[in-house]
N, C-alpha and C positions, 0 to 999 in steps of 0.2 A: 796292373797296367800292362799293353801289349805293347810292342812297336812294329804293329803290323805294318804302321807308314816306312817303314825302314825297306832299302832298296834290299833284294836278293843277294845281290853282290857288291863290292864296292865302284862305287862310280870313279871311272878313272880320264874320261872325257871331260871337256868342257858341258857338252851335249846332254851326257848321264850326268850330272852334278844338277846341272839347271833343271832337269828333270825330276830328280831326288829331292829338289830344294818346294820346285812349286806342288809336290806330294803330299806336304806337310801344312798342316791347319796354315789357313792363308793368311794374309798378314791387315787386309780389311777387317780383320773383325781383332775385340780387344779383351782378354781375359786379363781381369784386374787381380792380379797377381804375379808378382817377382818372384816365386819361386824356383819354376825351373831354369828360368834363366842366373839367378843366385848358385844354383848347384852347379848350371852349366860353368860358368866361371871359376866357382872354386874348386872346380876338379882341373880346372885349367892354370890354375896357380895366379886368377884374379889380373889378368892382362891390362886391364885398363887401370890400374893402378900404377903402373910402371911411365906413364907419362903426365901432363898437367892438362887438361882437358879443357877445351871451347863448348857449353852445350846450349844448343839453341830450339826454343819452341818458339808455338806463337802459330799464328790460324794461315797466314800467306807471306811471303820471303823468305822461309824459312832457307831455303837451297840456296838461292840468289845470295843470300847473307849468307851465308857457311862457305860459300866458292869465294866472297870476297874477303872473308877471314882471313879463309887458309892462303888466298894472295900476298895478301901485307903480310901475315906471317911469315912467307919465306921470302919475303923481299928485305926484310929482316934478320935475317941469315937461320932460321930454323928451318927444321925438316920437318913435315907434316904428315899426319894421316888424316883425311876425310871421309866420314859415313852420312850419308846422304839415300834418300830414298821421296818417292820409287825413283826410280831409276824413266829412262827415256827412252833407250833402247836395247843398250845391255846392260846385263846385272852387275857386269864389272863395272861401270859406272858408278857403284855405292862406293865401292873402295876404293879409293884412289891415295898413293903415296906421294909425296911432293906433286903435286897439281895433279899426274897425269892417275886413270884407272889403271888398276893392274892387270898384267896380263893373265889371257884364259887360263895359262898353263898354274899360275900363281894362284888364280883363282881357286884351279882345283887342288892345289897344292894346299889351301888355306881350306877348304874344304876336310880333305885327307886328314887333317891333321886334328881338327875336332871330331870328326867322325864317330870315330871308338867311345868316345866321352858322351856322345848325343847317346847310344846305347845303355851307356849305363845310367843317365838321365831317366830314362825311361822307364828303367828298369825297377827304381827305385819305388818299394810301396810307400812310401811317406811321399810321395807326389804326385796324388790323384787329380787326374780330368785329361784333356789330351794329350800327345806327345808334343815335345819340344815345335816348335812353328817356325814359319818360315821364316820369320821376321826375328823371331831370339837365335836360330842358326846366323844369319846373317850377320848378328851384331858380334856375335860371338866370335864368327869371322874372321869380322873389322878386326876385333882389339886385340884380336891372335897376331893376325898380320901386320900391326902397326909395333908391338913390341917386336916381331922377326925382323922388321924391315931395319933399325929400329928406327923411330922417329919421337924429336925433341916436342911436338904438340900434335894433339889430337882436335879436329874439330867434330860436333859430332851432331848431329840433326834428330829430333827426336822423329820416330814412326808415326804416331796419335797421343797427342793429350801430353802425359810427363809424369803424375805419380807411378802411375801402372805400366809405362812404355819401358820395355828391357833396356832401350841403353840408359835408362837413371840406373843400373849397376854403376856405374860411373859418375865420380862428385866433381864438378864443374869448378872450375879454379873460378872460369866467367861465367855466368848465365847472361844467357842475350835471349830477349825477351819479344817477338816480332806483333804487330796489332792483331790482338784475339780479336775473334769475329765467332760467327756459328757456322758449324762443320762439322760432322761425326756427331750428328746430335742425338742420335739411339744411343751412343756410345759416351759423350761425354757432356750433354745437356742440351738444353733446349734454347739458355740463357747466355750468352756470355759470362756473368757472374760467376755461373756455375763451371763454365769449363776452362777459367782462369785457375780456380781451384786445384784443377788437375793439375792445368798447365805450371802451374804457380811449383809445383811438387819437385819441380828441378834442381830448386834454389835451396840448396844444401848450407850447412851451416859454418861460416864464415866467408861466403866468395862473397865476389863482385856481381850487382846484376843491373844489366843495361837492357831499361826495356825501353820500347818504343812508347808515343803516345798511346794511351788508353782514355776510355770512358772512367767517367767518375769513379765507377762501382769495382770495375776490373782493376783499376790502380789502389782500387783500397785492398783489393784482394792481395795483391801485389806486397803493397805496403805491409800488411796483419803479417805475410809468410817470410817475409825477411827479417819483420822483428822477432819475431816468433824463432827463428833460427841462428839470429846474428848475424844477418847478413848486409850488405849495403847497398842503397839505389841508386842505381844516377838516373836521371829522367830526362829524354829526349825534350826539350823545348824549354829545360831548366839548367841541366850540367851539359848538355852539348845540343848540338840543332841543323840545318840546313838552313844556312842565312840565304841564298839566292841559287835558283838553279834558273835556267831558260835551255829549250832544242838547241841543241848545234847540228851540224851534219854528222849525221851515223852514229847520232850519243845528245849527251848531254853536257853541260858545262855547269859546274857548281861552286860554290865555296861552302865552306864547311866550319864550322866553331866546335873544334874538339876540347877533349879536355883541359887540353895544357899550352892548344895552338891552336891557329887560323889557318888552315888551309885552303889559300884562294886559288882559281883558275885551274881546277882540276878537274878533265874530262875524262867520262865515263863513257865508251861506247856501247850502250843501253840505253833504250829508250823508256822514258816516264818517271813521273815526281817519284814513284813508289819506288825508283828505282834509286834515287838519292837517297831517299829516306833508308833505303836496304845498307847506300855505302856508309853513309854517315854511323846508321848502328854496328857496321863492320869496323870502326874507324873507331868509334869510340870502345868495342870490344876490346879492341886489339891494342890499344894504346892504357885500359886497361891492367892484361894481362903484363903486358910488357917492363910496367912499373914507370920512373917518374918523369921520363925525358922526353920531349916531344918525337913522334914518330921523323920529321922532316919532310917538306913539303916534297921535295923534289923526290925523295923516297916515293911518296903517297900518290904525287901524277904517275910516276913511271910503272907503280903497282897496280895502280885503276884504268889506266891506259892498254894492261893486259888483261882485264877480266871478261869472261867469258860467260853466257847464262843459256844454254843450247835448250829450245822450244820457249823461252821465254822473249816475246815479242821480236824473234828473230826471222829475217828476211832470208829467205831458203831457196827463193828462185826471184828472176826478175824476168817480165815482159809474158803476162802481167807480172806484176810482183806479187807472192802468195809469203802470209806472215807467219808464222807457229807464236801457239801461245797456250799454255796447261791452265789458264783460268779453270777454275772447276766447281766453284759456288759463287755468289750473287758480290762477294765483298771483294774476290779476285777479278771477277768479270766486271763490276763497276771501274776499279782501278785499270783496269783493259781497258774499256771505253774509252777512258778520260784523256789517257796513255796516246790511245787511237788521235782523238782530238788533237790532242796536242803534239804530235810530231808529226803526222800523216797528212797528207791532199788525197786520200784516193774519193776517185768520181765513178762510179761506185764502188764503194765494197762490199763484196759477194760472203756471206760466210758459210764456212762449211761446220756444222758442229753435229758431234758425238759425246753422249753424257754415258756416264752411268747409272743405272739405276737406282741405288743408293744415295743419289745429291738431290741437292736443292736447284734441279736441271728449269725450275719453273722460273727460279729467280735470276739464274744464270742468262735466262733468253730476255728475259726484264728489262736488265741491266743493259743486255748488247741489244736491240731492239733502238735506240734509240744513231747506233753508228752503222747499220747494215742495212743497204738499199734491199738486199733481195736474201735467203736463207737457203742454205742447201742439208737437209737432214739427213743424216746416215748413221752406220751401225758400226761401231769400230769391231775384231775381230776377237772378243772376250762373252764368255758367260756374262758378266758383270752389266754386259753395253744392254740401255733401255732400247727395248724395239726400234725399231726407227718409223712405225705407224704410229707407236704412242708420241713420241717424241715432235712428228708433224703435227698432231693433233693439239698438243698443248701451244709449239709455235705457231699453227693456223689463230688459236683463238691472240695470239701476243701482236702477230705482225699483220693478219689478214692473209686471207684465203690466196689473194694474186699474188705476195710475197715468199710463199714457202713453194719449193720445191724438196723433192723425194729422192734419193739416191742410195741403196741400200750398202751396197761396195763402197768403201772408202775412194777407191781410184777414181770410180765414176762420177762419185761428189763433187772431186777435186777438178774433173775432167770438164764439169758441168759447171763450176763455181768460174773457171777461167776467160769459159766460154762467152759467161756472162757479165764476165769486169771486160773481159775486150772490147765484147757488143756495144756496152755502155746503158745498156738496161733499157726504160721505161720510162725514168722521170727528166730526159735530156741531158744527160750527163756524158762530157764530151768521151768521144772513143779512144780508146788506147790508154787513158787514164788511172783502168780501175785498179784494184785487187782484193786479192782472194785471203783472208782469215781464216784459219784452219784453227779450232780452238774446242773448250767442251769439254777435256779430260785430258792425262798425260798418258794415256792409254793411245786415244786417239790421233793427238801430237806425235808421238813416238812413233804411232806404226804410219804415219805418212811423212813422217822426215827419212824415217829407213830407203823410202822408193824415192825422194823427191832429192834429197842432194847429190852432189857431181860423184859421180863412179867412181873418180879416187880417193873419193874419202868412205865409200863403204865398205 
């Protein structure tokens, strides 16, 4: 084995890190094996072992739940580490210490620090196929950084799937379990069935696992890997539930049936059921790990009261009002629609979407097709991004030819989506009303929240 991928020099910027990192086999694709990330750890003296770990899969929530975790967890009084991916807009976003990401400098600090180790990974001839990836540097990162920092819990979000994804290095005290769907299906099936399997692969043997509703077949998968292991289930709509959610202004308002208490009139500001559904599995994680007491209401508003879910159905500009949202397959974009519905008036709304070429972009436009008066197609700024000719063409046959527009530049899309929720379009819908969806990939989310929110927060 070579490590040609390996920088010249050491990266000692933020800039050369980020650079050295996306060098390395990329983290869209999934070789089904723990090995080098196994080595990478145990040269590192096995990091994620030194804490009690949150780990969550599952096909859509997965972030939204991990950020409401790690909330209640330290409203709790723990200190937390978060790994979370992709990321939205910088890479410090994965890692994050008590809520906040860490800094660039920290970054390459954690960087620096496995470095030497990623070499001799590589080096090794008893670990053929390609070098260490971006996605096992990254985890490896994480769990360097969460014992430096140190921190009392770890929450940890898988990359794809969960047999074969590097952070199952790490045995989950909880496994939280979010609605499989199909996604990555070159990669981990075609079926649902089939890519619980995977996903199923987390639930290690003795923890807790909260999963969310599933399909028949998926719960039985569910069900085989825990006995199989020793583990135990709680099941969303059995051991805990969302009794009642309804919109309120800038969220939601819920009650909740956890495990060991009722949590009534606790407002989430986020919008959509999926997004109860996210805190509730957070709620019942956490209450969970924690052991036998109820968490305390007044705890659990003042903790959901601060959560945050950046490109997930969040309001980025007003007048028009344009909304970010990483839907990225047909089961997340459904949930988006529904979402749309039910908390929104806009008269029209304009969307702007950018897929990639890898998804199921046919069913993603399916799903939104039924809330988008007009369509703005574009190419976000990646290898990855479908043409944006293909892309009109599959939307032409979905919405009709007078529906789709073409914008190749992200700005321009956004420039042209705006234009057209002001106008008020075509089908009478009154002016001033509308807004703009920007949605389609967290690729494309990301690089139009970068230009669109206020200058003091870039």
């Amino acid at each position: 084995m070579t490590d040609s991928l390996a920088p010249s020099h050491p990266a000692s910027t933020y800039r050369e890190v980020e650079q050295a990192l996306l060098a390395r086999w990329p983290e869209h694709r999934l070789d089904p094996t723990l090995d080098r990330i196994v080595a990478l750890t145990d040269l590192l003296g096995d990091p994620q072992r030194a804490y009690p770990v949150v780990h969550l899969t599952g096909t859509n929530g997965k972030t939204s739940t991990s950020r409401m975790v790690d909330t209640l967890l330290r409203a709790v009084g723990l200190r937390t580490g978060r790994f979370t991916s992709p990321h939205v807009e910088s890479m410090t976003e994965r890692i994050c210490v008590d809520g906040e990401p860490i800094s660039e400098d920290d970054f390459v600090r954690a960087y620096r620090e496995i470095e030497p180790y990623l070499r001799l990974v590589e080096r090794d001839p008893a670990l053929e196929g390609h070098p260490v990836s971006f996605f096992e540097t990254m985890v490896a990162m994480a769990f360097s950084a969460f014992t430096d920092a140190p921190v009392d819990a770890a929450v940890v979000e898988v990359g794809m799937g969960g047999s074969w994804d590097a952070t199952n290095v790490a045995d989950g005290t909880v496994a939280v379990i979010t609605p499989i769907s199909v996604d990555h299906a070159k990669y981990l099936g075609e079926r649902p069935a089939d890519i619980a399997v995977e996903k199923a692969g987390i639930i290690k043997p003795g923890a807790t696992v909260v999963s969310a509703v599933q399909s028949p077949e998926v719960a039985q998968v569910i069900a085989d890997r825990a006995a199989e292991v020793g583990a135990t289930v709680l099941w969303e709509g059995v051991d805990f539930g969302v009794e009642h959610q309804v919109p309120a202004v800038g969220g939601l308002m819920a009650r909740f049936r956890g495990l060991r208490a009722e949590y009534d009139e606790v407002f989430l500001p986020l919008y959509g059921a999926h997004q109860a559904q996210n805190a509730m599995l957070a709620l019942a994680a956490v209450e969970a790990f924690v052991g036998e007491d109820p968490l305390g209401l007044e705890l659990v508003r003042e903790a959901f009261a601060e959560v945050t879910s950046p490109g997930r159905l969040e309001v980025i500009r007003r007048s028009p009002s344009i909304v970010l949202d990483a839907a990225h397959n047909p089961h997340g974009a459904a949930a988006l629609a529904e979402a749309l519905q039910e908390s929104f008036t806009f008269s029209p709304l304009i969307g702007v979407v950018g897929v990639m070429a890898d998804k199921d972009y046919e069913g993603v436009l399916a799903a939104l097709e039924p809330v988008l008066a007009q369509i703005v197609c574009t190419q976000p700024a990646t290898a990855r991004a479908l043409p944006v000719e293909e892309l009109a063409e599959i939307a032409e046959g979905i919405f009709g030819v007078d529906r789709v527009h073409v914008a190749r530049r992200l700005e321009d899309a956004i420039d042209q989506a705006a234009t057209l929720a002001e106008e008020g379009g075509v089908y009478g819908e009154a002016i001033g009303s509308g807004g703009v969806l920007i949605t389609g990939s967290v690729v494309t989310v990301g690089q139009a929240r970068s230009f669109l929110k206020p200058r003091s927060e870039r």
